[in-house]
N, CA and C of each residue as an Amber inpcrd file, in Angstrom:
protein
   651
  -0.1590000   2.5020000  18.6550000  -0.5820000   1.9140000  17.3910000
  -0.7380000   0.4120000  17.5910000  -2.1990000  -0.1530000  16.8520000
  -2.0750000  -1.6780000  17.2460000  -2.2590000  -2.4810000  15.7460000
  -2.2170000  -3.4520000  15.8670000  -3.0060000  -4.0020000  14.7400000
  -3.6750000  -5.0650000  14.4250000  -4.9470000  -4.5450000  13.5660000
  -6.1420000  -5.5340000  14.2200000  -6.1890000  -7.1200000  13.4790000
  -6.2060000  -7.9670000  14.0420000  -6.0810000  -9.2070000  13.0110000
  -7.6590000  -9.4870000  12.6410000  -7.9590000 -10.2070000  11.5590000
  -9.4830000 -10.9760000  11.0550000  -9.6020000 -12.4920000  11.1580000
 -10.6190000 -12.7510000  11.4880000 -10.3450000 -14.4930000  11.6630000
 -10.8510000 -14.7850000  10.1060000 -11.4980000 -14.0050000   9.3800000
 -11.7660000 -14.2930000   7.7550000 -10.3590000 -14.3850000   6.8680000
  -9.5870000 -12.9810000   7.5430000  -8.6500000 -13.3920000   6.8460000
  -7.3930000 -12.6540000   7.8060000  -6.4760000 -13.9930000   7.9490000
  -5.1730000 -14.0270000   8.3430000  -3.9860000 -12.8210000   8.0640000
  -4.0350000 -12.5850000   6.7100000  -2.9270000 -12.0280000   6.6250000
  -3.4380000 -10.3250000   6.1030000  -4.6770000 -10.1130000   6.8010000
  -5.0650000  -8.7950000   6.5720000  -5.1730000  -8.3710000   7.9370000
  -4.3470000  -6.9650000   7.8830000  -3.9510000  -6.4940000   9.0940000
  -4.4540000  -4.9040000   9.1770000  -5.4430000  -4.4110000   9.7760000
  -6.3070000  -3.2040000   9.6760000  -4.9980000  -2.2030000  11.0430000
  -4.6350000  -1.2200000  10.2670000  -3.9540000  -0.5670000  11.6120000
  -4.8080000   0.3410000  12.6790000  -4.7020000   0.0440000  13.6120000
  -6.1070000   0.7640000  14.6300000  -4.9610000   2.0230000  15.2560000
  -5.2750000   3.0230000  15.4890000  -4.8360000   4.2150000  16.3390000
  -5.5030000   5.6220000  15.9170000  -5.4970000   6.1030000  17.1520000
  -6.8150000   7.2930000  16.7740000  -6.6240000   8.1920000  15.5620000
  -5.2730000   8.6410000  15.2700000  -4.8140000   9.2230000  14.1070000
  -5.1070000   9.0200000  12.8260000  -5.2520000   7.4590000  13.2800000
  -5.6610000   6.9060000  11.8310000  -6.9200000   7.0050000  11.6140000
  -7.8300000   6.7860000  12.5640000  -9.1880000   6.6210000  12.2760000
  -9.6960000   8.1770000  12.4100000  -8.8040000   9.3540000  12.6170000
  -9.5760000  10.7100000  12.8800000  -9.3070000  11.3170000  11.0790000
  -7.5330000  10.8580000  10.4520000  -7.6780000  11.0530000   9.2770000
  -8.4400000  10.5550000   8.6200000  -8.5540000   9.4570000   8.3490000
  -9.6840000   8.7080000   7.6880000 -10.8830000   9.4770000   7.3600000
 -11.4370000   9.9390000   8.5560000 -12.6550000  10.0440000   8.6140000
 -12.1850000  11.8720000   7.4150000 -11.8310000  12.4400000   7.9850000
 -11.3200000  13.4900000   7.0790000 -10.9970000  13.1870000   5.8230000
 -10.6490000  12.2810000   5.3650000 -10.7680000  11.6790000   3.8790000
 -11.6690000  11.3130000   3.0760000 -12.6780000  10.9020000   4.0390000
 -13.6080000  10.0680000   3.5930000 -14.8940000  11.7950000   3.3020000
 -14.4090000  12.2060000   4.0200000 -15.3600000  13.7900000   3.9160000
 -15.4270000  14.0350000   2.5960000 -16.7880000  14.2360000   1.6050000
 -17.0500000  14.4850000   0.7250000 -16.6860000  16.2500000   0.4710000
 -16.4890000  17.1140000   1.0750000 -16.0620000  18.0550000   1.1710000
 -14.3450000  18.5560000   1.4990000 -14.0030000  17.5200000   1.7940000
 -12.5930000  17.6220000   2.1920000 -11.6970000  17.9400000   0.5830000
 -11.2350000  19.0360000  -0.0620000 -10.8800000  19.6260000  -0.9790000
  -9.4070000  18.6750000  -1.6280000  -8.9370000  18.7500000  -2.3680000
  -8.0890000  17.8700000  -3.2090000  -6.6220000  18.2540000  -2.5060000
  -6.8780000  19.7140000  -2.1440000  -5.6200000  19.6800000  -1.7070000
  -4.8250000  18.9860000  -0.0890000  -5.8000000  19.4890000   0.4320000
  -6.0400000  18.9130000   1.7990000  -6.1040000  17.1250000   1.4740000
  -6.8520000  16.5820000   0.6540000  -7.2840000  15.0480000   0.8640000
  -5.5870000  14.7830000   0.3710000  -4.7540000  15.1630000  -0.3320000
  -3.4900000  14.5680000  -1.2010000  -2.5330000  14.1790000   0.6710000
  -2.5710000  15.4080000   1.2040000  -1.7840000  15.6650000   2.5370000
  -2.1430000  14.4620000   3.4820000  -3.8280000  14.0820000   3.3270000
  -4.4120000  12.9790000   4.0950000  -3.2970000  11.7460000   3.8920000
  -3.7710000  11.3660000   2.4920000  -3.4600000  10.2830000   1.5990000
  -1.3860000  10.3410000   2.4900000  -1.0440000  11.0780000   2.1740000
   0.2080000  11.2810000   3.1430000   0.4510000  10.7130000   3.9260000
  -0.2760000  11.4080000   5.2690000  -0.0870000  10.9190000   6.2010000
  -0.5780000   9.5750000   6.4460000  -2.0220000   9.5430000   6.2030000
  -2.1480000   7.9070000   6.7350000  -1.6240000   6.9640000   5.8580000
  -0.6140000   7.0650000   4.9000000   0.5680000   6.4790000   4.5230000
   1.5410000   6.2480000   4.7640000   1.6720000   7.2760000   5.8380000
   3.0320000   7.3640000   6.4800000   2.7480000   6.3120000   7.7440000
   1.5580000   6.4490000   8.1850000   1.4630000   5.5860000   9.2400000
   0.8800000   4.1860000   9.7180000   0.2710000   3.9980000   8.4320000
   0.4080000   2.5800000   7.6550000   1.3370000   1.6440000   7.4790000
   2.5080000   2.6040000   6.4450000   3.2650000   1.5670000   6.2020000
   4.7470000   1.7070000   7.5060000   4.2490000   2.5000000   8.4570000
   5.5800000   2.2990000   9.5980000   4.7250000   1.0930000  10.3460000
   3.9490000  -0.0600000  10.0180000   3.2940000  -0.9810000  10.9660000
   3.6910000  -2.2660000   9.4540000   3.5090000  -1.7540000   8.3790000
   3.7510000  -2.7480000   7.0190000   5.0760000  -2.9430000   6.7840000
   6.2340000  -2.2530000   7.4990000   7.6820000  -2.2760000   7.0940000
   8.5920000  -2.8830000   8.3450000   7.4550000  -3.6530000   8.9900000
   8.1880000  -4.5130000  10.5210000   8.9400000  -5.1920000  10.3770000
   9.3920000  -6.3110000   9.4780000   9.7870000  -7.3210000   9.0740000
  10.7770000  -7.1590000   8.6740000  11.1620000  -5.6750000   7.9230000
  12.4220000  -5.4360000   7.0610000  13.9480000  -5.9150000   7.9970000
  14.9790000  -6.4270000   7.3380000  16.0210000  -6.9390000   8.1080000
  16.8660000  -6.2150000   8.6200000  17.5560000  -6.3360000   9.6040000
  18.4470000  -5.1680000  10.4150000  20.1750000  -6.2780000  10.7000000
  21.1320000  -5.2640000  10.3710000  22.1200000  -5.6360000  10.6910000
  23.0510000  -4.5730000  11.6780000  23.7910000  -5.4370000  12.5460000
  24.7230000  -4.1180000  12.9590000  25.9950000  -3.8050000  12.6030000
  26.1120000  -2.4350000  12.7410000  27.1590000  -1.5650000  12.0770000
  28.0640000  -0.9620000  13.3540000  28.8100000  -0.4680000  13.2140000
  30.0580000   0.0650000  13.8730000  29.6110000   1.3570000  13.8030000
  29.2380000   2.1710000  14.6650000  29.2720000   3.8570000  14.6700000
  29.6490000   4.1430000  15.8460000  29.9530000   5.5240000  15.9070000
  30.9110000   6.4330000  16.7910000  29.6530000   7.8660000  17.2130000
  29.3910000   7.5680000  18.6460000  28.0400000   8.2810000  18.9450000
  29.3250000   9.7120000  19.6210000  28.7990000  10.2280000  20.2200000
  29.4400000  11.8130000  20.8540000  30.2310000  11.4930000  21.8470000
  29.6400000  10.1810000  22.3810000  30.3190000   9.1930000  23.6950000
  31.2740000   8.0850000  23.8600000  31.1910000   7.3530000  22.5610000
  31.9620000   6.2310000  22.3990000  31.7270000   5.0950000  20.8860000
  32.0910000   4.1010000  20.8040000  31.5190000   3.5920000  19.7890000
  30.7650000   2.3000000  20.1590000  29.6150000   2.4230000  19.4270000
  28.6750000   0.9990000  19.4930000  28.6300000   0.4840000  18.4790000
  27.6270000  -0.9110000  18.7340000  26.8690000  -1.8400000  17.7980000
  25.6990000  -0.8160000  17.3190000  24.9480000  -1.2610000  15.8840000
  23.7190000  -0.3520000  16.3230000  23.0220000  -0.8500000  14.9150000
  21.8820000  -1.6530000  15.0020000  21.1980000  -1.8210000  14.2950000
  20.9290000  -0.9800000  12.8550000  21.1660000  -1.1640000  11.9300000
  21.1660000  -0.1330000  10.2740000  20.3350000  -1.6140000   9.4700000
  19.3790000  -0.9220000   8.7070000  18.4250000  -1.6190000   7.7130000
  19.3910000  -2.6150000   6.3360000  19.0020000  -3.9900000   6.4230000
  20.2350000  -4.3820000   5.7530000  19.5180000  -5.3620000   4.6610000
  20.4690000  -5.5880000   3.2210000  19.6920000  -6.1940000   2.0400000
  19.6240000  -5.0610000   1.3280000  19.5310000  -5.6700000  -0.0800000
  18.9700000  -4.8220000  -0.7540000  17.9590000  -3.6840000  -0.4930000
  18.2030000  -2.6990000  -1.4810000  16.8450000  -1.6420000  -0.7340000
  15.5760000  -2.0550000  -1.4030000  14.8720000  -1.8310000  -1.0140000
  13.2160000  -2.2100000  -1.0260000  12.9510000  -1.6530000  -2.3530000
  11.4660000  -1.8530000  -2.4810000  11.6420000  -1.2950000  -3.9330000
   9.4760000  -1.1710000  -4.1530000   9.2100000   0.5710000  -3.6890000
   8.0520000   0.6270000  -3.7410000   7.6140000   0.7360000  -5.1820000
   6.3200000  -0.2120000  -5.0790000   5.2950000  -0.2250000  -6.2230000
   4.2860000   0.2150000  -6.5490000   3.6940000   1.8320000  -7.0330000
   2.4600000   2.2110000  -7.0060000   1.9990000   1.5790000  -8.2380000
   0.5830000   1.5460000  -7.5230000  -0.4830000   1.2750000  -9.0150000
  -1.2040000   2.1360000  -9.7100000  -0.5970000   2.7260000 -11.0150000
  -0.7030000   4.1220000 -11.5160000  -2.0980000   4.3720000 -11.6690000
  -2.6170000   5.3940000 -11.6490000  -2.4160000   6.6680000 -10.8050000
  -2.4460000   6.8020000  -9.5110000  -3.5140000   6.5350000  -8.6320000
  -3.6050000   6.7610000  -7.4990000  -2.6570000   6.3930000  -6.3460000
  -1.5470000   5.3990000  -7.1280000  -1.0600000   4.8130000  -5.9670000
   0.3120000   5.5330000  -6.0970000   0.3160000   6.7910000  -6.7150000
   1.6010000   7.7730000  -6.9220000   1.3260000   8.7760000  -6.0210000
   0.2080000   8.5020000  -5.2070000  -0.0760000   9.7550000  -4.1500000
   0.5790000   9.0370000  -2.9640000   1.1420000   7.5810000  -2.7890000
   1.4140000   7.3340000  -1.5760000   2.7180000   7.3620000  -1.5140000
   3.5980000   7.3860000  -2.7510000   5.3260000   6.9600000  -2.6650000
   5.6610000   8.1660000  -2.2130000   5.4700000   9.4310000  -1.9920000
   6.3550000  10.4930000  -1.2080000   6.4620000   9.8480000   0.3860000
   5.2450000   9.3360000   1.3330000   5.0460000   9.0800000   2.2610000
   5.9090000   8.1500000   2.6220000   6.3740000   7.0590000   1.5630000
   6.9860000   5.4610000   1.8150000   8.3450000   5.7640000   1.6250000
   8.7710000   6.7990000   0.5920000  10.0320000   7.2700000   0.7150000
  10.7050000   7.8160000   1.7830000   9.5650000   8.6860000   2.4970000
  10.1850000   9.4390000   3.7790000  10.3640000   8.2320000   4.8840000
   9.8370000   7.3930000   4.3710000  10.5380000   6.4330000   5.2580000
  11.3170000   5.1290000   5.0660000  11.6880000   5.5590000   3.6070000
  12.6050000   4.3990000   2.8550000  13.5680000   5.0830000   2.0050000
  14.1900000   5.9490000   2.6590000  14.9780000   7.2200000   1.3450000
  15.8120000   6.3430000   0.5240000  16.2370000   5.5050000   1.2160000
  17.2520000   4.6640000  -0.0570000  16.5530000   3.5510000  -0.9110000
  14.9950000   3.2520000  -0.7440000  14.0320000   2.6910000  -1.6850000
  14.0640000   3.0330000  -2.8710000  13.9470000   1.7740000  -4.0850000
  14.2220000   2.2240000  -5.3130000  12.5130000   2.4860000  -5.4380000
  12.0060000   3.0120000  -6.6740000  10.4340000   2.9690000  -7.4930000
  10.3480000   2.7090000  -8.0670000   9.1360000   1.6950000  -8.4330000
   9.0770000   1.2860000  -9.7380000   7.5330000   1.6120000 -10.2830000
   7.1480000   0.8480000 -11.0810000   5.7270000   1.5920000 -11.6780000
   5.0020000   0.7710000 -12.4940000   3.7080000   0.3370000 -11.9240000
   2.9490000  -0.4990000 -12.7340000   1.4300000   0.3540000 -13.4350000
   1.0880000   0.5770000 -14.6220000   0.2850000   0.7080000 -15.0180000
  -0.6810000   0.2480000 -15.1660000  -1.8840000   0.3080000 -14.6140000
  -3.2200000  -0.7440000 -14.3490000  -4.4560000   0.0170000 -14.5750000
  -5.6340000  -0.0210000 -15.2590000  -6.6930000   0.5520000 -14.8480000
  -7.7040000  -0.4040000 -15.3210000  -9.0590000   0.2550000 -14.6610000
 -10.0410000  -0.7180000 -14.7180000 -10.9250000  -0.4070000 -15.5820000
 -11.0950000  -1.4460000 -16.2640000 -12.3220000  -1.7240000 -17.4120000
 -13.8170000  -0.9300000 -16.6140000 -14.4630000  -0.3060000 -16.6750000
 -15.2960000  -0.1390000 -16.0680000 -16.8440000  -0.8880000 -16.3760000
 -16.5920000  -2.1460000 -17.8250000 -17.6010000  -2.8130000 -17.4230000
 -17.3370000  -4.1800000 -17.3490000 -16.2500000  -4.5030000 -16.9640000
 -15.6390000  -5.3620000 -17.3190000 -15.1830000  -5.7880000 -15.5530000
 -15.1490000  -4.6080000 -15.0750000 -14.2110000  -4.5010000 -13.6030000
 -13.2090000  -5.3670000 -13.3220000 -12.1180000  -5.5250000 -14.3710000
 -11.3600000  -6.1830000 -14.4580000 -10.1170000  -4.7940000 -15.1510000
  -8.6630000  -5.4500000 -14.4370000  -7.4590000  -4.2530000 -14.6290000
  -6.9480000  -4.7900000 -16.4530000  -6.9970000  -3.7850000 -16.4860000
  -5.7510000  -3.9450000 -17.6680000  -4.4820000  -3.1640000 -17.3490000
  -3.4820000  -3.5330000 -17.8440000  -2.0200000  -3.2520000 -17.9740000
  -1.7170000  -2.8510000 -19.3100000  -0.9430000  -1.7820000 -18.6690000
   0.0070000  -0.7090000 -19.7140000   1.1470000  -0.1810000 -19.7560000
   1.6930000  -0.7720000 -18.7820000   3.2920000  -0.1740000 -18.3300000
   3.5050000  -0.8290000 -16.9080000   5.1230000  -1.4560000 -17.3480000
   5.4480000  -1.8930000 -16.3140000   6.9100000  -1.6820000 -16.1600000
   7.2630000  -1.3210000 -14.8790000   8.6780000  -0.9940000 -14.7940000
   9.6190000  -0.8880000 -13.5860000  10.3940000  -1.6990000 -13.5510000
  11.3260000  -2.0490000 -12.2990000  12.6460000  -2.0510000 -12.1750000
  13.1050000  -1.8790000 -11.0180000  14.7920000  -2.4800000 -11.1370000
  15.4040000  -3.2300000 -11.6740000  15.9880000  -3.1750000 -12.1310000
  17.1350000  -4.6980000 -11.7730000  17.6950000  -5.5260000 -10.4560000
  17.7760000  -6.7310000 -10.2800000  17.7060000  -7.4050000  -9.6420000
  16.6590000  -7.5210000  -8.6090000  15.3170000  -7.0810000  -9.1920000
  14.4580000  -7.3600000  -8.2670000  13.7060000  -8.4930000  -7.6900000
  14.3380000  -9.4970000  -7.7320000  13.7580000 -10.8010000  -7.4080000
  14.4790000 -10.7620000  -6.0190000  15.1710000  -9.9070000  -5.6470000
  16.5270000  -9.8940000  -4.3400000  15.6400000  -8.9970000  -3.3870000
  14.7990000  -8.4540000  -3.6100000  14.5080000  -7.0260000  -2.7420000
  13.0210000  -7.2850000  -2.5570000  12.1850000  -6.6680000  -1.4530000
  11.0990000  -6.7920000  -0.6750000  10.6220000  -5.6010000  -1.2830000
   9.3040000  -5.9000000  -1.9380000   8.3790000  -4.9520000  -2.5000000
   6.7030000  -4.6510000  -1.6270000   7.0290000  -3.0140000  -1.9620000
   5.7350000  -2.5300000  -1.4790000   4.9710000  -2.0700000  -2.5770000
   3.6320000  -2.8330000  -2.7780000   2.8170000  -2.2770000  -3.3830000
   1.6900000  -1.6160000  -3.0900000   1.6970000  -0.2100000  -4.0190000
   0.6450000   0.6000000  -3.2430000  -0.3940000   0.9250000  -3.9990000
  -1.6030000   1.2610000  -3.3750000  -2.5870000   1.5560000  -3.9670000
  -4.0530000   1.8380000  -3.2280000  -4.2340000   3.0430000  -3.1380000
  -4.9470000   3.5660000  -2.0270000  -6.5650000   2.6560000  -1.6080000
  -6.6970000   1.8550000  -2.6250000  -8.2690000   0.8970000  -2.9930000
  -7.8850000  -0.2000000  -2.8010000  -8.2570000  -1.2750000  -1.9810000
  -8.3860000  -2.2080000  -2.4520000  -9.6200000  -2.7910000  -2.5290000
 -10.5950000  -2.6120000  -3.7850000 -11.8860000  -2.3230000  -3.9090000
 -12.3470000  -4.3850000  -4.6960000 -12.1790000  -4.4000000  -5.7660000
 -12.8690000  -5.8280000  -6.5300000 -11.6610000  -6.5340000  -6.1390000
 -10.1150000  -6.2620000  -5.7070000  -9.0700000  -7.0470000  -5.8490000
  -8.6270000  -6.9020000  -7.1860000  -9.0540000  -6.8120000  -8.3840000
  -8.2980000  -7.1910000  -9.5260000  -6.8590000  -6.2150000  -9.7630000
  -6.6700000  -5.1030000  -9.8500000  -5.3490000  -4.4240000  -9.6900000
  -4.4900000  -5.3150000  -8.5860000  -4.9020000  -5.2930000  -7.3090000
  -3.6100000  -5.8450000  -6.8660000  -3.0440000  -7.1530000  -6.9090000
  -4.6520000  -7.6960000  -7.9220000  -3.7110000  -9.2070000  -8.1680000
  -3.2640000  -9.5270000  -8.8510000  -3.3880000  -8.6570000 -10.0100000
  -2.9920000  -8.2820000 -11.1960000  -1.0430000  -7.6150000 -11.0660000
  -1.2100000  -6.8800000 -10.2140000  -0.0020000  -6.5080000  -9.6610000
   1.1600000  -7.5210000  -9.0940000   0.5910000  -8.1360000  -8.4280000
   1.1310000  -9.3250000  -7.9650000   1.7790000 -10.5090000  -8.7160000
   0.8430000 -10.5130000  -9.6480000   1.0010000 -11.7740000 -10.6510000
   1.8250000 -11.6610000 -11.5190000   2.1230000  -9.9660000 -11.8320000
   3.0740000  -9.9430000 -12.5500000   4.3840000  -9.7960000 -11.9260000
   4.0740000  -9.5680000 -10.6000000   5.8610000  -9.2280000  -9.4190000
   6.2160000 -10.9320000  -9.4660000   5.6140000 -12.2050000  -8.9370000
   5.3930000 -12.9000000  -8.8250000   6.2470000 -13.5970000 -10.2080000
   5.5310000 -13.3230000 -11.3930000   5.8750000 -13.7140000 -12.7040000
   7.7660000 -13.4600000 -12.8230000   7.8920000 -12.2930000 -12.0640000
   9.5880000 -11.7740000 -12.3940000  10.0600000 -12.1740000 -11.2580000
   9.8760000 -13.1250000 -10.4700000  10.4380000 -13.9160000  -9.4960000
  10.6540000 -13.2040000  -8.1660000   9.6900000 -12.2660000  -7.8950000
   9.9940000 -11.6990000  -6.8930000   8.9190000 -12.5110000  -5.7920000
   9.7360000 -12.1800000  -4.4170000   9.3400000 -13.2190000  -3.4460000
   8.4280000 -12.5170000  -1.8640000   9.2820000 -11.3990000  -2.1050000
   9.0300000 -11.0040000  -0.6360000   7.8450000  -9.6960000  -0.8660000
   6.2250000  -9.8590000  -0.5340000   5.6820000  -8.9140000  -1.4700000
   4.5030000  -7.9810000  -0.4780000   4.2830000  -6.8620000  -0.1350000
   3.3830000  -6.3240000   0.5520000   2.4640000  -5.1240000   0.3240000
   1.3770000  -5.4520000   0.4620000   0.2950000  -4.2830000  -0.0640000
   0.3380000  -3.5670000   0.7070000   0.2860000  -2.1280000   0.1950000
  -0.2370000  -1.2040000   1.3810000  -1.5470000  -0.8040000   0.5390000
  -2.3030000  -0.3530000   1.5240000  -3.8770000   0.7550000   1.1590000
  -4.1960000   1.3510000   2.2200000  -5.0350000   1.9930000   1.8590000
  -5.8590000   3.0050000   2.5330000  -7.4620000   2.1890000   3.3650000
  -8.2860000   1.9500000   1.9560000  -8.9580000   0.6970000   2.4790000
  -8.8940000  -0.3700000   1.6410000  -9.7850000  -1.1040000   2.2080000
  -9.8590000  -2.4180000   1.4580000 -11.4580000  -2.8530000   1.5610000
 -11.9460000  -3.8920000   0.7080000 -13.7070000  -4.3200000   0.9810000
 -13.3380000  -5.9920000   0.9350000 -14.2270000  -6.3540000   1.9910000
 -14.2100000  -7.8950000   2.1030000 -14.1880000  -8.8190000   0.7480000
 -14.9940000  -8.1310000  -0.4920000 -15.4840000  -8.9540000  -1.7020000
 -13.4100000  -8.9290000  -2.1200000 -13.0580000  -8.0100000  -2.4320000
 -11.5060000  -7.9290000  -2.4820000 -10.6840000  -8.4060000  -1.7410000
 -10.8970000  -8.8590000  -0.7040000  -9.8750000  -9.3480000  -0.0070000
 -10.2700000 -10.7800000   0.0020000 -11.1790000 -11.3570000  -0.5620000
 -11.3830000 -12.8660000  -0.3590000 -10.7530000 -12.7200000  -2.0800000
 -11.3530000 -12.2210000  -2.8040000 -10.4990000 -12.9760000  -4.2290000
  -8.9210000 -12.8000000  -4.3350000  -8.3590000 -11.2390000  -3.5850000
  -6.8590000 -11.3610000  -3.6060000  -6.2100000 -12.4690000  -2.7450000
  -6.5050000 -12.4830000  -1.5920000  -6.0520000 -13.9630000  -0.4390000
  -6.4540000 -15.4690000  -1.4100000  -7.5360000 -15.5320000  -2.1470000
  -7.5520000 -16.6820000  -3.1780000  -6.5380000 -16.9590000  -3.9310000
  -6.1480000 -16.0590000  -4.2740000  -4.8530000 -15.8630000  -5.7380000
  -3.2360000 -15.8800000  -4.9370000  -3.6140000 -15.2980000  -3.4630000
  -2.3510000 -14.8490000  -3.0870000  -2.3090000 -15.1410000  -1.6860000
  -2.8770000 -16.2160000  -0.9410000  -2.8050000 -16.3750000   0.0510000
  -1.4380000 -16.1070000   1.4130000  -0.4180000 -15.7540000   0.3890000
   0.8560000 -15.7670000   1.2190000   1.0060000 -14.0910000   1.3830000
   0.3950000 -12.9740000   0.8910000   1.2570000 -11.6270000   1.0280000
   0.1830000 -11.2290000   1.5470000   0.8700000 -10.4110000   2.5910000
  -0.2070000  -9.7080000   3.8740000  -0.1190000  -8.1690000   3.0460000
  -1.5090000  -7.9480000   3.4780000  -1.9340000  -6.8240000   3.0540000
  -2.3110000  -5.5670000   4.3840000  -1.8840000  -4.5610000   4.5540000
  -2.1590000  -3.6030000   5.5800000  -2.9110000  -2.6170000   5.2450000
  -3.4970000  -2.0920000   6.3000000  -4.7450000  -1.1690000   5.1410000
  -5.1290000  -0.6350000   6.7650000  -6.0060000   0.7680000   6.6820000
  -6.6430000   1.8240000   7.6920000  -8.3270000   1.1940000   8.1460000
  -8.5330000   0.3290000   6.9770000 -10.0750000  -0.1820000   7.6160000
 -10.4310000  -1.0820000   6.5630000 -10.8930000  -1.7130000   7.1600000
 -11.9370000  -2.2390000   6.0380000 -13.7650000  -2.0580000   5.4430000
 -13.5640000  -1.7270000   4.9900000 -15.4410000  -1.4440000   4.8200000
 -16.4980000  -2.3730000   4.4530000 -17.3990000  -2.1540000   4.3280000
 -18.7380000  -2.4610000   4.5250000 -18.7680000  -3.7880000   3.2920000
 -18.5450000  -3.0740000   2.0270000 -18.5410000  -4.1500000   0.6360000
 -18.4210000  -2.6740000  -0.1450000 -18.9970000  -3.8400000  -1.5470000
 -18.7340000  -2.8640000  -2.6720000 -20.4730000  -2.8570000  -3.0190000
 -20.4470000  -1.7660000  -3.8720000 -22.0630000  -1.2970000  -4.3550000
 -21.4990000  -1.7730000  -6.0480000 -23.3310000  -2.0060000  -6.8260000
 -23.3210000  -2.6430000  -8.1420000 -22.2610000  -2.4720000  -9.1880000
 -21.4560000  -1.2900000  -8.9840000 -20.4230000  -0.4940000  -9.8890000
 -18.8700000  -0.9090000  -9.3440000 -18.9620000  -1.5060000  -8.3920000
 -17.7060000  -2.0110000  -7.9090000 -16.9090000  -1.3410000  -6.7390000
 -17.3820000  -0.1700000  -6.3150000 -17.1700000   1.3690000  -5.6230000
 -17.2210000   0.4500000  -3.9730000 -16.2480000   1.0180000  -3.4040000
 -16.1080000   0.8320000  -2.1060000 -17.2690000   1.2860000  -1.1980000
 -18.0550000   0.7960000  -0.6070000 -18.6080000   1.5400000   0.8110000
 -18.3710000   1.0980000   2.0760000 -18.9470000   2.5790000   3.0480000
 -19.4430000   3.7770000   2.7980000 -17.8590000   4.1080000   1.6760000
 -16.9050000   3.6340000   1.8000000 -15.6620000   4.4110000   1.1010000
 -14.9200000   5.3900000   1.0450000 -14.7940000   5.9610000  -0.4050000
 -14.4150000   7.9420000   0.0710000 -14.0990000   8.1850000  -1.0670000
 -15.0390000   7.5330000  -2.4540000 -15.4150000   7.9790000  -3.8330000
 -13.9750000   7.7000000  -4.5150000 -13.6440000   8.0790000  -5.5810000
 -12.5700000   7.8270000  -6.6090000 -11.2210000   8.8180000  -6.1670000
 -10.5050000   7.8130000  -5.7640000  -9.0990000   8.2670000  -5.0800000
  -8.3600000   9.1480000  -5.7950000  -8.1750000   8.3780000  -7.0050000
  -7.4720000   9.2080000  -8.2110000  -8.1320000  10.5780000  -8.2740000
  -9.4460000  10.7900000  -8.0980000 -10.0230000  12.2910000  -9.3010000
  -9.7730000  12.8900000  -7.7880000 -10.0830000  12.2650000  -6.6920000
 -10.1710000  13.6340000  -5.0240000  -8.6500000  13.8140000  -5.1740000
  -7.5960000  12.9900000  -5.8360000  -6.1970000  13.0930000  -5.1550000
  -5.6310000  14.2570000  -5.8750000  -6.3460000  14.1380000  -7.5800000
  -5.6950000  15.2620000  -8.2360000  -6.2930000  16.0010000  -9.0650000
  -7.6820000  16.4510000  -8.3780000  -8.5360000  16.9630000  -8.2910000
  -9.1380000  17.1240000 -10.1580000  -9.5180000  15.7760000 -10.2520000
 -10.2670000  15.4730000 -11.9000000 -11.8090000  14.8850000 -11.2610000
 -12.1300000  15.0780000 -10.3370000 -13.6970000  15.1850000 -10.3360000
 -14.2980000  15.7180000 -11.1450000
């Protein structure tokens, strides 16, 4: 697994490995059925955010192996605290859990104006003491930017510090207005694409995440 840096933008990090780019492409399949695409959305979540969760802090602990007792690195701080961006981004927290079981969830409500292409908010909801804990926010698009900066602004607003996107993809027009607003939180994502078409829609892409994820096409 590698990961690809942009000289456009710094803190966008495309994960390259064949897995990723063979699911993908299986996602992106206009035929690939809702049930099958949810399992996608899974996995290349799962293997996303094991390249987006590098940073997390490690302390050592005292354990007693079959042989003797060691030092041994255990995940330390508060537990993390994943953020989907409702709906679509509730297809990725099974994936982030299996690899954050003691991660709290929280839940932001966002959708987009569709002539407006701008998010509105409808629910928002978090831990306590979350200004202490490193947040993942998810959301399988990162298509105009406005959800995740929208997302941000409000993590941001409740004093939280330590902040990271995950997606699926992302489009250049989105990643220059979120890095505008948010130049400090790196965003990880499976590719980036081409741009967006007149309606705001990712290309080539892989159509509306939400309706393939839970099958409202």
């Amino acid at each position: 697994m590698a990961l690809i840096r942009n000289h456009e933008f710094p803190y966008f990090f495309q994960v390259k490995h064949p897995l990723v780019s063979s699911k993908l492409s299986l996602l992106r399949n206009r035929d690939t059925e809702y049930k099958l695409f949810r399992e996608l959305v899974h996995e290349l979540t799962l293997l996303i955010a094991y390249e987006a969760t590098q940073n997390l802090q490690l302390t050592l602990e005292n354990i007693r192996t079959p042989m003797e007792m060691m030092q041994s690195p255990v995940l330390s701080g508060p537990a993390p605290v994943i953020l989907p961006i409702l709906r679509a981004g509730i297809g990725m927290v099974e994936a982030m859990l299996s690899l954050l079981p003691s991660a709290k969830v929280g839940h932001i409500g966002l959708f987009r104006n569709e002539k407006t292409l701008q998010p509105e908010g409808y629910y928002f909801k978090v831990p306590e003491t979350s200004h202490q804990r490193p947040f993942y926010v998810c959301d399988p698009m990162l298509a105009t930017g406005g959800s995740a900066i929208r997302a941000v602004d409000t993590l941001k607003e409740n004093q939280v510090k330590d902040i990271t996107v995950v997606c699926l993809l992302a489009a250049p027009e989105g990643l220059r207005a979120f890095f505008k607003q948010h130049p400090d939180v790196p965003v990880f994502s499976a590719c980036l694409d081409r741009g967006l078409d007149e309606h705001g829609f990712i290309r080539p892409g892989l159509g509306d995440a939400g309706d393939r994820m839970f099958g409202t096409v």
